[in-house]
N, CA, C and O atoms as a GROMACS GRO file, in nm:
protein
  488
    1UNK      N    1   7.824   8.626   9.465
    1UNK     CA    2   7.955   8.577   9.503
    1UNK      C    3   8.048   8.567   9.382
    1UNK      O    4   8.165   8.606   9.380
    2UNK      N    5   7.966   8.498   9.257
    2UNK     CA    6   8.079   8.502   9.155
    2UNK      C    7   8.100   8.683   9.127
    2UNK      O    8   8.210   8.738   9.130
    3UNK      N    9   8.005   8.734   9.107
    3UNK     CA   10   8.060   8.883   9.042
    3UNK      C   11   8.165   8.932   9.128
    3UNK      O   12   8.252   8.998   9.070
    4UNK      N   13   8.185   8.907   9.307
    4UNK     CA   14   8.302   8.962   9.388
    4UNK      C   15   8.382   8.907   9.315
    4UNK      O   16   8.461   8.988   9.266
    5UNK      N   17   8.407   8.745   9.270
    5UNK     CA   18   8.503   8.696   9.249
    5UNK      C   19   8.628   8.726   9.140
    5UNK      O   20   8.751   8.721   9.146
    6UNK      N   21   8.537   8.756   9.045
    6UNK     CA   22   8.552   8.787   8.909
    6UNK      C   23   8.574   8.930   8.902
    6UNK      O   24   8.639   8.966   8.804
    7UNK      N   25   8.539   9.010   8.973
    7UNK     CA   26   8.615   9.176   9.048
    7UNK      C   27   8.729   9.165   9.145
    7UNK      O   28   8.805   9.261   9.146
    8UNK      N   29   8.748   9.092   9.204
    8UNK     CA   30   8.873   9.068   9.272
    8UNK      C   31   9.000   9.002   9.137
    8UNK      O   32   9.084   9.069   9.078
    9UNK      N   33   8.981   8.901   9.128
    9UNK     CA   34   9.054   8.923   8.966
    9UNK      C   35   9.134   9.004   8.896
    9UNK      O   36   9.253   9.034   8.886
   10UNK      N   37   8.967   9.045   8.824
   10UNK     CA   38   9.024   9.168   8.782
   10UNK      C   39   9.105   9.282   8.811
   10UNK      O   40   9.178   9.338   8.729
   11UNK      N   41   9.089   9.316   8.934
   11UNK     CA   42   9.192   9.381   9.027
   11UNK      C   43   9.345   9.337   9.011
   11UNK      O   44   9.441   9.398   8.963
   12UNK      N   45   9.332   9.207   9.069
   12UNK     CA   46   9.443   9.172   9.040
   12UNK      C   47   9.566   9.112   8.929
   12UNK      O   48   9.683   9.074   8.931
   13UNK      N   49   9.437   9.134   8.820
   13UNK     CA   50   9.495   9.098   8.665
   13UNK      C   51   9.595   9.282   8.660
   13UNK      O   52   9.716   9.306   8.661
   14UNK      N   53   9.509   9.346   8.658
   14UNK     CA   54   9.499   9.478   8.631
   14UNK      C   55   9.601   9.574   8.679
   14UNK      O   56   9.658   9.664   8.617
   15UNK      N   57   9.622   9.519   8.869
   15UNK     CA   58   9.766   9.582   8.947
   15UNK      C   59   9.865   9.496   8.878
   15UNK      O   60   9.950   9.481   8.966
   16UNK      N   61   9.917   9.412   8.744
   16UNK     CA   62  10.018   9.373   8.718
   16UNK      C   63  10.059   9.391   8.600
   16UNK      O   64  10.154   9.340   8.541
   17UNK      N   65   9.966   9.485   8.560
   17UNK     CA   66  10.010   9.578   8.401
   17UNK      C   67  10.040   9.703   8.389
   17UNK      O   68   9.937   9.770   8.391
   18UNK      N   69  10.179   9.794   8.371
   18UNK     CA   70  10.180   9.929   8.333
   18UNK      C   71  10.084   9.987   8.232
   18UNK      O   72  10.095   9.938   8.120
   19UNK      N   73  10.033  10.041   8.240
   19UNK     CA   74   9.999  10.135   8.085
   19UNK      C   75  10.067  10.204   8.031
   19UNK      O   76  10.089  10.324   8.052
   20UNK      N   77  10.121  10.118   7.934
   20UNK     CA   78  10.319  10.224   7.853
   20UNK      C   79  10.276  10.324   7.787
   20UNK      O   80  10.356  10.415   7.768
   21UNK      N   81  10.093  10.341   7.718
   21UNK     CA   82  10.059  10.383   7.591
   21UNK      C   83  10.007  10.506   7.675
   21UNK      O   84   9.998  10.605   7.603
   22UNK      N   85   9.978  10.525   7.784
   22UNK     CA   86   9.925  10.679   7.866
   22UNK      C   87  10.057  10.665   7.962
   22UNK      O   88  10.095  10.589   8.052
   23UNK      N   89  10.111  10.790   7.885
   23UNK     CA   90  10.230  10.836   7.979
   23UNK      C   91  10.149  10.930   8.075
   23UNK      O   92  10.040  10.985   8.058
   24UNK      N   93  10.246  10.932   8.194
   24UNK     CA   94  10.206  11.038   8.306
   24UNK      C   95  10.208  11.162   8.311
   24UNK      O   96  10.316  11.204   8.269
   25UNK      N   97  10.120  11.263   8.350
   25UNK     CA   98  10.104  11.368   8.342
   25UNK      C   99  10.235  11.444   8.304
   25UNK      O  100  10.343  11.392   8.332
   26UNK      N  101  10.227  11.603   8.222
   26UNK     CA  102  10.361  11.636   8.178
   26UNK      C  103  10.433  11.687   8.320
   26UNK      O  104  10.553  11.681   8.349
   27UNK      N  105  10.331  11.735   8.391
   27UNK     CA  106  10.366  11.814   8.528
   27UNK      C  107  10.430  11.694   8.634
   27UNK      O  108  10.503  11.736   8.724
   28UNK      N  109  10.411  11.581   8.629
   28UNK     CA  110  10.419  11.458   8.714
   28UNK      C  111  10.560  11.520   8.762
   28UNK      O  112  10.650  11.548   8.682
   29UNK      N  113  10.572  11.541   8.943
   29UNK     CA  114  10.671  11.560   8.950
   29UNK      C  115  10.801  11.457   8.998
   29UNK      O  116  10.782  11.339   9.030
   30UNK      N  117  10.926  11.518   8.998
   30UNK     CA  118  11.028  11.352   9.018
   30UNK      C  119  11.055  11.372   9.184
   30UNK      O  120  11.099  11.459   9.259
   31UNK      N  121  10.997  11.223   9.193
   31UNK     CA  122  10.990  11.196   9.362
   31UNK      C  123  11.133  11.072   9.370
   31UNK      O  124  11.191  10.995   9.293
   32UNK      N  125  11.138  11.111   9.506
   32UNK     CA  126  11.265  11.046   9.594
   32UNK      C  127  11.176  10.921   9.632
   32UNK      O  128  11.063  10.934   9.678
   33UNK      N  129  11.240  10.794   9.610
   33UNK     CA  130  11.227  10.627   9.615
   33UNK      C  131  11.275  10.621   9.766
   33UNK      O  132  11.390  10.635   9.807
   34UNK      N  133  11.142  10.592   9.850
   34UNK     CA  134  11.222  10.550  10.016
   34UNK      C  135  11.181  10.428  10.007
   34UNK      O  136  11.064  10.452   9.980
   35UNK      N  137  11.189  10.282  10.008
   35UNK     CA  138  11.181  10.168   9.990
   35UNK      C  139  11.166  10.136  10.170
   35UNK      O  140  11.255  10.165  10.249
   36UNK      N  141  11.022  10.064  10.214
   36UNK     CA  142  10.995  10.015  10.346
   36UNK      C  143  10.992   9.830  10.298
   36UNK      O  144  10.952   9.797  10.187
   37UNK      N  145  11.027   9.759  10.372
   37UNK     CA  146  11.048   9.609  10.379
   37UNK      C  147  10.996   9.591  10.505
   37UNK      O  148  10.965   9.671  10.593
   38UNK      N  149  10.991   9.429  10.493
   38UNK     CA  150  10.899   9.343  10.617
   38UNK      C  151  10.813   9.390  10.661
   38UNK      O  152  10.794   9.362  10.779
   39UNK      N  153  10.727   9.472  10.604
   39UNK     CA  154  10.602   9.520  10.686
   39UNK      C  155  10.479   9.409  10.638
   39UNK      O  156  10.441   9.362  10.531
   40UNK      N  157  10.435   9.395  10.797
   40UNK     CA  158  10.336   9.299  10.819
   40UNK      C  159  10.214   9.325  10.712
   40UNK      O  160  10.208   9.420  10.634
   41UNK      N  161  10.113   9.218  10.726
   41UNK     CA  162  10.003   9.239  10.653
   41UNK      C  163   9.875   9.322  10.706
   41UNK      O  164   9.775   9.356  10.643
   42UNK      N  165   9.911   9.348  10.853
   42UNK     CA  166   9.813   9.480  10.879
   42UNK      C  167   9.868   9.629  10.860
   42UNK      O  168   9.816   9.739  10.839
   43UNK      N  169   9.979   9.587  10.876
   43UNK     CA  170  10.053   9.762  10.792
   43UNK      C  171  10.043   9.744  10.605
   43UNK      O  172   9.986   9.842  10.555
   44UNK      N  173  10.077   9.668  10.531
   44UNK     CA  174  10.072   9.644  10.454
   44UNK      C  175   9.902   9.678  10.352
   44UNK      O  176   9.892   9.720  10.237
   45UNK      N  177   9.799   9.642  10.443
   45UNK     CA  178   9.671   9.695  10.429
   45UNK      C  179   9.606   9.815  10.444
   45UNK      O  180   9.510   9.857  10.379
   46UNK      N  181   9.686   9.885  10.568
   46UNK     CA  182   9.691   9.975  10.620
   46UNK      C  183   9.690  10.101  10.459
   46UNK      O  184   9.604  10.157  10.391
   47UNK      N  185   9.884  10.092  10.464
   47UNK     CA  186   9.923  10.171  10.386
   47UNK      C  187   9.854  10.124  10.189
   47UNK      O  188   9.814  10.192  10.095
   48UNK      N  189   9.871  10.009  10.207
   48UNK     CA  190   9.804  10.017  10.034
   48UNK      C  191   9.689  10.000  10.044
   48UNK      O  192   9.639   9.939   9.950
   49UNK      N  193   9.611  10.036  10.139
   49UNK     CA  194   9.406  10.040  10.098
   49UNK      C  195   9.402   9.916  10.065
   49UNK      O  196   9.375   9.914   9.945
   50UNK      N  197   9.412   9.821  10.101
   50UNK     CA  198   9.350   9.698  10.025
   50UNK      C  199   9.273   9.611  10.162
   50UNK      O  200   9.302   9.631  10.280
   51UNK      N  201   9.191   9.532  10.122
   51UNK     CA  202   9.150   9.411  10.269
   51UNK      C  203   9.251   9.338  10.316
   51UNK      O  204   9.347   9.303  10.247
   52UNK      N  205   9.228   9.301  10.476
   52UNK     CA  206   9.377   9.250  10.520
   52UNK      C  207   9.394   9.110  10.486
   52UNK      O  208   9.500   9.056  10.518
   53UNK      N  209   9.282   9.028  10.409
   53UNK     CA  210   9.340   8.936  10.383
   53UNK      C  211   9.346   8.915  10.224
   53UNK      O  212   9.354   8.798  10.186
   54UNK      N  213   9.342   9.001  10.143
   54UNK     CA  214   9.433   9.008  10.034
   54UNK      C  215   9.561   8.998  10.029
   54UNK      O  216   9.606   9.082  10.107
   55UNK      N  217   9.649   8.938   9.975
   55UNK     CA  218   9.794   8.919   9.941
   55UNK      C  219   9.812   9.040   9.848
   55UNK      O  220   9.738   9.070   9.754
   56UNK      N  221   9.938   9.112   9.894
   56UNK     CA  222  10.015   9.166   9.782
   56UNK      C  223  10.133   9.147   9.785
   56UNK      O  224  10.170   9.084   9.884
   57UNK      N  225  10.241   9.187   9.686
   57UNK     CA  226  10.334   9.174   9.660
   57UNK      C  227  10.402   9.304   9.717
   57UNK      O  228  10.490   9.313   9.802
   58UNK      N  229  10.340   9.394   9.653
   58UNK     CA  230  10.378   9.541   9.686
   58UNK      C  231  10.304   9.668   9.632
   58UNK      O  232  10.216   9.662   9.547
   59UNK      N  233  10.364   9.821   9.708
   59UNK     CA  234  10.240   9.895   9.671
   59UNK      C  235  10.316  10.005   9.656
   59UNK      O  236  10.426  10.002   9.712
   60UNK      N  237  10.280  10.122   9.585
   60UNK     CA  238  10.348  10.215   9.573
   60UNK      C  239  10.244  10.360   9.684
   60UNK      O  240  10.125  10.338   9.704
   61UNK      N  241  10.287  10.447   9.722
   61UNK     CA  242  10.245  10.530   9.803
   61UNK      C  243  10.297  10.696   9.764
   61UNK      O  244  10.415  10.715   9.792
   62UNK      N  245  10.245  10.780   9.720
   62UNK     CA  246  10.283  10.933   9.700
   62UNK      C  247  10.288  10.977   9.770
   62UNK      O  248  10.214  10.931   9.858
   63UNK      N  249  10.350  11.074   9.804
   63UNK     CA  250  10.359  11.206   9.948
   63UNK      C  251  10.440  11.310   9.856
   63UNK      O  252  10.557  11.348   9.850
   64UNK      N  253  10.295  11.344   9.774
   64UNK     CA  254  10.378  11.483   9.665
   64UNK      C  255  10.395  11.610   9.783
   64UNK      O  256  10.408  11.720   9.729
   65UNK      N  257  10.396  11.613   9.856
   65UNK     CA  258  10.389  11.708  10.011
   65UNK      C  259  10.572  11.720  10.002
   65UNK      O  260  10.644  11.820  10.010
   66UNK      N  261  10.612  11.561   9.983
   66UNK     CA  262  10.732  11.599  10.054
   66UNK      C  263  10.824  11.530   9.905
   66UNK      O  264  10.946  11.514   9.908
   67UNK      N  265  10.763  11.504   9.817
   67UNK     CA  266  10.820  11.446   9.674
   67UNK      C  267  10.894  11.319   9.747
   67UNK      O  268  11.014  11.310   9.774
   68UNK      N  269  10.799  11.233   9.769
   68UNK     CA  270  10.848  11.092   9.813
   68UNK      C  271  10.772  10.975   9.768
   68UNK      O  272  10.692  10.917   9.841
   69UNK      N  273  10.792  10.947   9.675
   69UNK     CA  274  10.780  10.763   9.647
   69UNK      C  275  10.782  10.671   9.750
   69UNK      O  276  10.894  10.623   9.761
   70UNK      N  277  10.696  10.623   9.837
   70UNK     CA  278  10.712  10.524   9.932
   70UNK      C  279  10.641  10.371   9.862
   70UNK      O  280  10.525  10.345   9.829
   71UNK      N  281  10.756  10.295   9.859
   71UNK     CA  282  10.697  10.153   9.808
   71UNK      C  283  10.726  10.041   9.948
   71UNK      O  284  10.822  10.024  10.023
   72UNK      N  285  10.599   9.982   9.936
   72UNK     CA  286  10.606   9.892  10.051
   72UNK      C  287  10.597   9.750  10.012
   72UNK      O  288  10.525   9.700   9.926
   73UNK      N  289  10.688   9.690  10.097
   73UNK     CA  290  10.717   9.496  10.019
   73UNK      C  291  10.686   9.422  10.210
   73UNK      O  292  10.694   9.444  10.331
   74UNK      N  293  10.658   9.344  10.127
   74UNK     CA  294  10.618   9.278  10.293
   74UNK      C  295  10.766   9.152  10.298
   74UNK      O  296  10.795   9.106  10.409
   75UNK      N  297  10.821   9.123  10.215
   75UNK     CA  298  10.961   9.080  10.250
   75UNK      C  299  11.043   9.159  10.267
   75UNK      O  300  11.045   9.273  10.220
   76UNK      N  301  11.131   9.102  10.346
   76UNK     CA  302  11.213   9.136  10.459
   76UNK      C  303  11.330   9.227  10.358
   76UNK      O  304  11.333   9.344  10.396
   77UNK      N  305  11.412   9.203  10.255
   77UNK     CA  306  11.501   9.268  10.173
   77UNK      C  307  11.484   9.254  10.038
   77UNK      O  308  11.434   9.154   9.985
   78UNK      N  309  11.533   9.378   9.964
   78UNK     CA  310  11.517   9.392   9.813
   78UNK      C  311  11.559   9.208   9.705
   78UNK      O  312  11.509   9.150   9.609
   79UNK      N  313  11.681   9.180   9.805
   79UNK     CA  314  11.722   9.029   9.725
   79UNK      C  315  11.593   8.928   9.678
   79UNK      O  316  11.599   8.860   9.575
   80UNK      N  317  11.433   8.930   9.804
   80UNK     CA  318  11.304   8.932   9.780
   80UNK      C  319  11.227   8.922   9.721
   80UNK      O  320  11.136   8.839   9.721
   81UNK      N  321  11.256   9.038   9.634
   81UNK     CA  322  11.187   9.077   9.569
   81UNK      C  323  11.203   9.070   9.402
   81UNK      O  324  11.299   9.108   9.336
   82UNK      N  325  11.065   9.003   9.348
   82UNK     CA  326  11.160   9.010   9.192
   82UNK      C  327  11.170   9.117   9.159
   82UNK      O  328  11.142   9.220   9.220
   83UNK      N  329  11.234   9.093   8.999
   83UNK     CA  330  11.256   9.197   8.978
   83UNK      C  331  11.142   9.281   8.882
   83UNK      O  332  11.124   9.402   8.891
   84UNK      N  333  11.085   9.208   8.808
   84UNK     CA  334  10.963   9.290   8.757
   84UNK      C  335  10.869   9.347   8.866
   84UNK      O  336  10.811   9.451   8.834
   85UNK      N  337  10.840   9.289   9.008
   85UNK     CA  338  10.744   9.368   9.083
   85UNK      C  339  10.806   9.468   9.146
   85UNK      O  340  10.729   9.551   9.195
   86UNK      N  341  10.970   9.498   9.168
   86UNK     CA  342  11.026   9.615   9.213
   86UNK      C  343  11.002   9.732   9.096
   86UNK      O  344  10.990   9.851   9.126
   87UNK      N  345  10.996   9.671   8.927
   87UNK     CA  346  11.030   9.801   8.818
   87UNK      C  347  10.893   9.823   8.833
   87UNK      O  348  10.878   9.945   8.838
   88UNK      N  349  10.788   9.768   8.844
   88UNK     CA  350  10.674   9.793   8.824
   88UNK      C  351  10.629   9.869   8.959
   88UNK      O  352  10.530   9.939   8.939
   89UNK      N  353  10.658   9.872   9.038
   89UNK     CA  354  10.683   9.982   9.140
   89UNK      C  355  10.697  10.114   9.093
   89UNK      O  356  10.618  10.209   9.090
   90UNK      N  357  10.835  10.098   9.050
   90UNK     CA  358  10.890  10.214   9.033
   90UNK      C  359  10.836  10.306   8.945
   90UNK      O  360  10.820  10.428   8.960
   91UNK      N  361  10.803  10.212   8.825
   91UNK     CA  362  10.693  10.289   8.711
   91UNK      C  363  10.600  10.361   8.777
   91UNK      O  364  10.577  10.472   8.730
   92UNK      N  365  10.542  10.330   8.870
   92UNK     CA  366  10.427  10.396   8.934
   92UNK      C  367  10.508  10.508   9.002
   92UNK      O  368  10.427  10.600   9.013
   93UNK      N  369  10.586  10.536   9.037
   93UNK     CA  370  10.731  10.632   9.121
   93UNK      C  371  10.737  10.752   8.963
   93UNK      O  372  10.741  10.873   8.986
   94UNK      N  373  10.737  10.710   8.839
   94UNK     CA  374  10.741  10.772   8.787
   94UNK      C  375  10.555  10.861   8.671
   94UNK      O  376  10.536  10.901   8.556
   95UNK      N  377  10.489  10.850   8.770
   95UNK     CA  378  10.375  10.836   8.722
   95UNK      C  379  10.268  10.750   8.618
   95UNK      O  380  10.161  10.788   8.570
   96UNK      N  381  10.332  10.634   8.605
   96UNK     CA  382  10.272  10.539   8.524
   96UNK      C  383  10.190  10.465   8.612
   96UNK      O  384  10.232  10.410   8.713
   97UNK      N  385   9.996  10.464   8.547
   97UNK     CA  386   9.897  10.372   8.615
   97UNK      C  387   9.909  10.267   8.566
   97UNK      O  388  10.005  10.243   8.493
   98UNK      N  389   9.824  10.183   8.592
   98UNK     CA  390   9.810  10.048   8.581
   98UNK      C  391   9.717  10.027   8.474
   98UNK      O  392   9.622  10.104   8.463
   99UNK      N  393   9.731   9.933   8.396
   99UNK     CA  394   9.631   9.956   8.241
   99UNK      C  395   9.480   9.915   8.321
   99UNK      O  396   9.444   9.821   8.391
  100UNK      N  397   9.398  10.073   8.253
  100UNK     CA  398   9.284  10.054   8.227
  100UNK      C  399   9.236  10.138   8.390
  100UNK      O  400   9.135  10.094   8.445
  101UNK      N  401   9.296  10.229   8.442
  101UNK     CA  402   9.317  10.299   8.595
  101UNK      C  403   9.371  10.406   8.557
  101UNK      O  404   9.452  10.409   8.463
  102UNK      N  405   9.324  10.543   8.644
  102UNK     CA  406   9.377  10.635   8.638
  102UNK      C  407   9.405  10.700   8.813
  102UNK      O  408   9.381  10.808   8.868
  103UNK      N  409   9.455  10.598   8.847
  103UNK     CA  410   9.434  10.667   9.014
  103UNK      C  411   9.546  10.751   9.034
  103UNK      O  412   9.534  10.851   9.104
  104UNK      N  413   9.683  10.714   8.964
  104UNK     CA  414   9.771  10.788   9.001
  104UNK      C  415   9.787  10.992   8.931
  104UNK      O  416   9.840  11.098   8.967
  105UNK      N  417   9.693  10.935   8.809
  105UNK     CA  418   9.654  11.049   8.752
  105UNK      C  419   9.576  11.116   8.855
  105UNK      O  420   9.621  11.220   8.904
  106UNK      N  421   9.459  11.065   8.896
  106UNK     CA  422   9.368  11.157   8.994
  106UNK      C  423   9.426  11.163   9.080
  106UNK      O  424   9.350  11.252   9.120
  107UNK      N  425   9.506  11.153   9.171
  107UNK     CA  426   9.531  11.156   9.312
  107UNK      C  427   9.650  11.276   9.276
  107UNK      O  428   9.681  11.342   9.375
  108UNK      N  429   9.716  11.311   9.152
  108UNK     CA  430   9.780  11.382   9.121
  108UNK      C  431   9.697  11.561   9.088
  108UNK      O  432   9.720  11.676   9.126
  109UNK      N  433   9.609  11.503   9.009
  109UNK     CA  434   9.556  11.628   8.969
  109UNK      C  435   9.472  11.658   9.106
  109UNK      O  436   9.480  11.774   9.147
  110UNK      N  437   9.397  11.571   9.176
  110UNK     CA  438   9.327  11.629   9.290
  110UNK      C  439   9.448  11.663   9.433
  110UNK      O  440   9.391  11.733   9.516
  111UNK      N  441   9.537  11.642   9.457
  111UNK     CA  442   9.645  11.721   9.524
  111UNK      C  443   9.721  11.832   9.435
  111UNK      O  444   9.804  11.886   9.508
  112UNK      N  445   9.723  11.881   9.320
  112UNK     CA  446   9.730  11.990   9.254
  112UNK      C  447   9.619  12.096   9.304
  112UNK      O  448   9.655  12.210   9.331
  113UNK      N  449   9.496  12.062   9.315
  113UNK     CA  450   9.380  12.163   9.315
  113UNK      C  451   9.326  12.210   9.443
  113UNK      O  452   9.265  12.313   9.470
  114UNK      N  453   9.381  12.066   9.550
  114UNK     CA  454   9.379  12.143   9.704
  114UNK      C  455   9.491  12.172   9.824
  114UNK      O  456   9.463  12.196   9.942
  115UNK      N  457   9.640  12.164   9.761
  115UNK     CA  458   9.729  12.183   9.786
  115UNK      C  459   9.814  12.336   9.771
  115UNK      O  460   9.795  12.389   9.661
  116UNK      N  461   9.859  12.375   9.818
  116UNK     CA  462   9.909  12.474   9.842
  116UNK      C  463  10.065  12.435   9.769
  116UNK      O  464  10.132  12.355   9.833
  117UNK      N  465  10.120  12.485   9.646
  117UNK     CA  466  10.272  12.463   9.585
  117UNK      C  467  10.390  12.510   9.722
  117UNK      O  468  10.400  12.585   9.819
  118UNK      N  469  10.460  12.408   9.647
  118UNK     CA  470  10.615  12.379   9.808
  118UNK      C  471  10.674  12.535   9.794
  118UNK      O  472  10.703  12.607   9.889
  119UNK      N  473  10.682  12.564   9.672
  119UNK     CA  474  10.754  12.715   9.617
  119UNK      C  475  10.663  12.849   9.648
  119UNK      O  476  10.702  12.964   9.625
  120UNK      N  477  10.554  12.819   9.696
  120UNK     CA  478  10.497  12.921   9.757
  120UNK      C  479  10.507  13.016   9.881
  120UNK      O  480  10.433  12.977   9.972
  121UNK      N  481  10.600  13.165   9.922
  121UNK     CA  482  10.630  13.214   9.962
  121UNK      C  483  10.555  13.257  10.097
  121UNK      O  484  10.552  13.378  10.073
  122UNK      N  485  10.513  13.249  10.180
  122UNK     CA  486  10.398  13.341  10.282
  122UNK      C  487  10.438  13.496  10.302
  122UNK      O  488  10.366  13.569  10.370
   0.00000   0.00000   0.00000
């Protein structure tokens, strides 16, 4: 029970730090910011993978398919929201992980390798 505890934590020490010192891939491409509000805590779980009774603040979501940044806040409007957990969003919008994580790196390079490029002609 303590080791969950002390891994949950950490998690959540961890989703509240950029890593400034590993910039994002050079290829990282620039995605369009669609900002979703008031979404409940079973959509909220839904879309950021997390358990539904974890609290978050907010989550960032890729759709390099369609170059879209989707960040999700479970309050109702941006006024909401502070302002370090909106930039720290966005950092992730611009390919920056979270110190000591490379998910946004992998989820990048592994949709590079089984994706088909938007500029590809049939």
């Amino acid at each position: 029970m303590m080791k969950l505890l002390a891994a949950s934590l950490s998690l959540l020490v961890s989703c509240t730090t950029i890593d400034y010192h590993t910039p994002p891939a050079n290829d990282w491409p620039q995605l369009t910011v669609v900002e979703h509000y008031g979404i409940g805590t079973k959509e909220m779980s839904k879309h950021c993978e997390v358990p539904w009774f974890m609290s978050i603040q907010a989550c960032m979501v890729p759709d390099f398919k369609n170059k879209i940044c989707n960040l999700y806040f479970p309050n109702w409007e941006r006024k909401d929201v502070s302002d370090r957990v909106y930039e720290h969003e966005l950092m992730h919008c611009e390919g920056y992980d979270n110190l000591d994580d490379t998910e946004l790196h992998d989820l990048w390079e592994q949709w590079k390798q089984t994706s088909t490029p938007l500029n590809t002609q049939n």
